[in-house]
N, C-alpha and C positions, 0 to 999 in steps of 0.2 A: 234549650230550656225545656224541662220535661212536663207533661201535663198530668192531671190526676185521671184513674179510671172514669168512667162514667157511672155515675151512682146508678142508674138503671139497670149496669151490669149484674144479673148475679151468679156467674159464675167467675170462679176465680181465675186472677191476672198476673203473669211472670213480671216479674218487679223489673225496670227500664235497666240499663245500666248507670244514669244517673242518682236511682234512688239506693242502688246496693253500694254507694260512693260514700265513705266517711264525711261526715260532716263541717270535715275541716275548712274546706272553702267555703262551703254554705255558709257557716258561722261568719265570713267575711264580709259575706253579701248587708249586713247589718249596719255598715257605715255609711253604703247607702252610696252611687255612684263616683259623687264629688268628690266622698272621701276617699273610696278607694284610690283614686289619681290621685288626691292628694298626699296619702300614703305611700305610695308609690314615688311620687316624685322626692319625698325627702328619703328616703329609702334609698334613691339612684345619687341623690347629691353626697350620701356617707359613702355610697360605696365608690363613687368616683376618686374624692379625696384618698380611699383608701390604694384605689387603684393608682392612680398618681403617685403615690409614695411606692409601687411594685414595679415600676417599669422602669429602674436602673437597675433594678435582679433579673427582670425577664423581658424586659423589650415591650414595643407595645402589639407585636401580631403573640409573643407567648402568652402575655395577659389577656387578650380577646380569645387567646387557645382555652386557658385555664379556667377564663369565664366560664366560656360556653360548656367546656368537660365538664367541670362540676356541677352545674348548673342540670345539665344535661343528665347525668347521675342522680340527684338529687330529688327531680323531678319524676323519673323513672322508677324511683322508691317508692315516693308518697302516693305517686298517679295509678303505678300501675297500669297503664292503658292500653286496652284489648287490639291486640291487631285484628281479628279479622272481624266481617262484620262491616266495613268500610268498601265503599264504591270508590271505583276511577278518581271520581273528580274529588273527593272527602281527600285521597292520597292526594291527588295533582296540588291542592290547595293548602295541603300541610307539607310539600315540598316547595313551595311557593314561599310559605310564610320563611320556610328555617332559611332559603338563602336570602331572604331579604333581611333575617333579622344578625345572618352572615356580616354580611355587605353594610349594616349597617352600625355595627360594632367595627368591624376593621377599617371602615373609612373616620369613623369620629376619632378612633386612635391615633390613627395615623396624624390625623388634623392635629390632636393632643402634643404629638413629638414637634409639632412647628411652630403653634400659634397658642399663646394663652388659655386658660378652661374660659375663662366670661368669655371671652369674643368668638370661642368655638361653638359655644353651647348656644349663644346669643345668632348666631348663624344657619349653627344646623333649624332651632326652633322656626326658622321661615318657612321651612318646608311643610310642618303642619297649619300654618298661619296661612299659607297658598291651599291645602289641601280646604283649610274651613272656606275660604272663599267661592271656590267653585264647587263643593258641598253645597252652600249654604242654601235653601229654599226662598229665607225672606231677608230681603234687604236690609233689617236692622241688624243682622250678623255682620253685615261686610259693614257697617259702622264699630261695631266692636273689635270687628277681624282690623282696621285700620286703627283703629285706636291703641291695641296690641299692638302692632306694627310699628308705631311710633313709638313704643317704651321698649321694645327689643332693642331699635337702632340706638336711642338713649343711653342704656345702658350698653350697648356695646360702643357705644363712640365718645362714650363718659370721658375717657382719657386723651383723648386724639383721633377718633375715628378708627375706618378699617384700614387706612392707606399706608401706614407701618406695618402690617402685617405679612410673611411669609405669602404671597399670593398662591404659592400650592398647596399650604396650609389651609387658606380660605374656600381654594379650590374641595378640599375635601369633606371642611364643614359643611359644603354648601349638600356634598354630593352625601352625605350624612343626611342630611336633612331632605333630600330627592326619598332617600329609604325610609325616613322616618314615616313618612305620610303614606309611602308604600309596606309600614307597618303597621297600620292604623289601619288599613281597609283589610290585609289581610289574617291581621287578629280579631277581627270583627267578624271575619266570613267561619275563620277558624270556631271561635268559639258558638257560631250556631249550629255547625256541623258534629259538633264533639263534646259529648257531656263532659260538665268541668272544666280541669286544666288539661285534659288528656290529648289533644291538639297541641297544647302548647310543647307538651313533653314529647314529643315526638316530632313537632316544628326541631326541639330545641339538639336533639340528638340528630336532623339533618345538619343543622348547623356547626356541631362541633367536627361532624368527621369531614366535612368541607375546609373547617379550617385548619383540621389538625397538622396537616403537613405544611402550614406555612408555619405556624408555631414551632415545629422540630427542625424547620430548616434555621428558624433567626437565631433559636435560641436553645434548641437541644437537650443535653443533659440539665442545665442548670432549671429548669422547668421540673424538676425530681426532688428538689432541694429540699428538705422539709419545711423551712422557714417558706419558702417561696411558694410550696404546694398551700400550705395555712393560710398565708394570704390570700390567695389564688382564691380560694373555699368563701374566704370572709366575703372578697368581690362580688365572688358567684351569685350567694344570696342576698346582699343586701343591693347590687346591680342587675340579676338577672331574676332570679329565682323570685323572690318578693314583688320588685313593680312587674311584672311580665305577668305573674297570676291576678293582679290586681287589677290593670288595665285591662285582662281580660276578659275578667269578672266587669266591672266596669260597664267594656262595649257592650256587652249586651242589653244595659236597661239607657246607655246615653247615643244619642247620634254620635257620625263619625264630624261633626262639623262643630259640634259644642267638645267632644272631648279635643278637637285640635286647636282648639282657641284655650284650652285649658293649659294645654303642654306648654303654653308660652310662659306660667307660672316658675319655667326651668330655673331662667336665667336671674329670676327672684329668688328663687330657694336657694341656687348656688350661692348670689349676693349673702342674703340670710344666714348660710352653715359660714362661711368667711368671716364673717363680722362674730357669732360663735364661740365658734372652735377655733377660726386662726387670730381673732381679734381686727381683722380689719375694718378697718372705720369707712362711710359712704358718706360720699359728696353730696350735694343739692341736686345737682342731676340725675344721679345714680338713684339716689331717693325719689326722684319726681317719675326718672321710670319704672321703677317699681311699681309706682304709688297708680302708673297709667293701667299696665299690664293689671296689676291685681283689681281693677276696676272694669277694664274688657274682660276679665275672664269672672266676676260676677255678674255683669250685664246680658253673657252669652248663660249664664245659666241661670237668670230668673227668668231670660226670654224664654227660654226651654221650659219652664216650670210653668210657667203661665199660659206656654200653647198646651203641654201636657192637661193642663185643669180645664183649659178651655173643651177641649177634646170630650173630657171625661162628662163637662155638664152638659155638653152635643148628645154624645151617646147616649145619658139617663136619661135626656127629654124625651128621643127617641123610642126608648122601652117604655116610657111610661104613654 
């Protein structure tokens, strides 16, 4: 986050590289942390679905291929972001994020080809649910963080629990969800290190050439396909390219321990576009974890707004 000159200054100042940045992300920052995750998160429930409908054309390591390339492309357009100019650890930490955002695209797919979207998604979300825990500074988060907790499993065990499931299936979600939270600290570190999205774009282009050759070995030529590259594109941005700037934009003005109690909102959204778009109808229990989740994850962000004000009236008495 860039600062202004200091008015005292009066001679003139070489504009940051943040400020020579199009306005396009900035204009984002307007909805204001919650929204952008929330934006974000319906944003990843369309483009999942759409993805799901691409992975009897391309498998599911060419769809994480096609994700990330486009994605990776796209980013690269809009961001433009300066290579040099960046220390060791700026590098070390934007090859950090791209295999972890690798590792956790190809593990949730993989999870996708065994085991149901609700009980994957409903899965992996633990993993930010454990990250807000041992985050969390005050103890009324780990009541929320719990409270969440119980509407994940609800609605993942709405039908029978986990114990019908492909247990390498579950194995993956899980391990999906180990990265997710190792995605949250390291787009967190990313985006103070790098004006904008320009971390992310550069995260996002480690990642695609990490995966690229698992992509041409599953599924090869047909990855070329026109129909298949167009979807591929649709995914990109409405799975990669959109929540990935948005949660980046995001961490910078929210903890990593209120936006991980946020992510739990997944397996509600997913619930949400189903009922939608495919028409399926929700149980009493399905309904009741919703109803848990979408109330842990306002609890975790009035607590957050409330120490934020607190803070603020500390500090003015202080100046004054």
């Amino acid at each position: 986050m860039s600062t202004a000159p200091s008015p005292a200054s009066s001679t003139p100042t070489t504009p940051s590289p943040a400020s020579r940045r199009p306005a396009r992300t900035r204009g984002l920052g307007a909805l204001g942390p919650v929204g952008l995750v929330l934006a974000g998160g319906v944003s990843v429930q369309f483009g999942g679905a759409l993805a799901v409908s691409l992975m009897p054309r391309a498998g599911a390591l060419g769809v994480v291929t096609l994700r990330l390339a486009v994605a990776a492309l796209v980013l690269l357009a809009v961001c433009r972001p300066r290579l040099r100019g960046h220390s060791r650890a700026d590098w070390g930490t934007v090859v950090a994020f791209g295999i972890t955002m690798a590792a956790m695209n190809g593990l949730f797919y993989q999870s996708l080809a065994r085991i149901p979207l609700g009980p994957a998604v409903t899965l992996e979300v633990l993993g930010p649910l454990t990250l807000s825990v041992v985050a969390s500074r005050r103890a009324v988060n780990l009541v929320w963080a719990g409270l969440a907790l119980c509407g994940v499993f609800l609605l993942g065990g709405g039908g029978g629990g986990f114990g019908d499931l492909d247990p390498v299936g579950v194995a993956f979600a899980l391990s999906a969800g180990v990265m997710w939270a190792a995605y949250i600290v390291f787009s967190a570190r990313t985006g103070r290190r790098f004006p904008q999205a320009d971390g992310l774009a550069l995260a996002m282009v480690v990642a695609a050439v990490l995966f690229l050759p698992l992509g041409v070995v599953e599924s090869g030529a047909r990855l070329l396909a026109p129909t298949t590259l167009a979807l591929g594109a649709a995914v990109a941005v409405l799975s990669s390219v959109l929540p990935y700037t948005l949660e980046l934009l995001a961490l910078r003005r929210l903890p990593s321990s209120t936006f991980a109690v946020l992510m739990s909102l997944e397996p509600a959204l997913a619930a949400g576009a189903g009922f939608l778009i495919l028409g399926q109808t929700l149980s009493a229990t399905e309904s009741l974890a919703i109803a848990l989740v979408i109330g842990a994850s306002m609890g975790a962000v009035r607590t957050q707004v409330g120490r934020g004000k607190a803070k603020g009236v500390a500090g003015g008495s202080e100046a004054g």
